[in-house]
Residue, then its C-alpha position, 0 to 999 in steps of 0.5 A: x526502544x523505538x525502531x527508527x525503520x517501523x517509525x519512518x513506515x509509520x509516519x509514511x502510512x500516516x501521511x498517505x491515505x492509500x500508500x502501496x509498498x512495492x518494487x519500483x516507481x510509479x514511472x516504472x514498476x518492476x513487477x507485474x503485481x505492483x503494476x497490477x496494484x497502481x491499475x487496481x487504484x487508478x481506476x478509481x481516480x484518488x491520489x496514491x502513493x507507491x514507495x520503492x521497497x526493493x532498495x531498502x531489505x531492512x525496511x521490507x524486513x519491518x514491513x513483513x514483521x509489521x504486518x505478518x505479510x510475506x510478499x510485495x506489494x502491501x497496501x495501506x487504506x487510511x491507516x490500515x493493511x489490506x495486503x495486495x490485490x489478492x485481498x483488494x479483488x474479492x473485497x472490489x467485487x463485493x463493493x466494498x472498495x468505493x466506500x472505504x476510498x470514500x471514507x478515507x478521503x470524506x475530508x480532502 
């Protein structure tokens, strides 16, 4: 049977070509790594999406089970999970992070 929990996150990751899980609101983050996140993202100027999950322990529970990532924030790129900026750094100083955002938003 579905879970109407990992459906709803589902549907979230579909709508958002880059989506942060994390604690608060863009207006005020209520940690110091998803306000790290949205800097990471602003620098680069395409449109993201930060949903509060510190509310809601069911839904952090299915995110964790989802991607097999313990902490907030967790962040998704076109449909897929590239953890938080522990993973989103190193990839950044590679030059892998404009491409991926390119690709992601190459049509609108």
């Amino acid at each position: 049977m579905a879970d109407p929990i990992e459906d709803e996150i589902q549907a979230e990751i579909k709508k958002h070509k880059i989506l942060i899980y994390g604690k608060g609101t863009k207006a005020m983050p209520q940690c110091g790594f998803t306000r790290e996140t949205m800097q990471f993202f602003d620098k680069y100027g395409y449109p993201y999406e930060l949903i509060d999950a510190l509310p809601n322990p069911a839904k952090r529970e299915a995110l964790t089970r989802m991607t097999n990532w313990p902490t907030l924030p967790k962040v998704f790129i076109n449909g897929k999970f590239y953890g938080d900026t522990d993973i989103l750094d190193p990839m950044e100083k590679k030059g892998e992070i404009e491409p991926l955002l390119k690709e992601a938003f190459k049509n609108g």
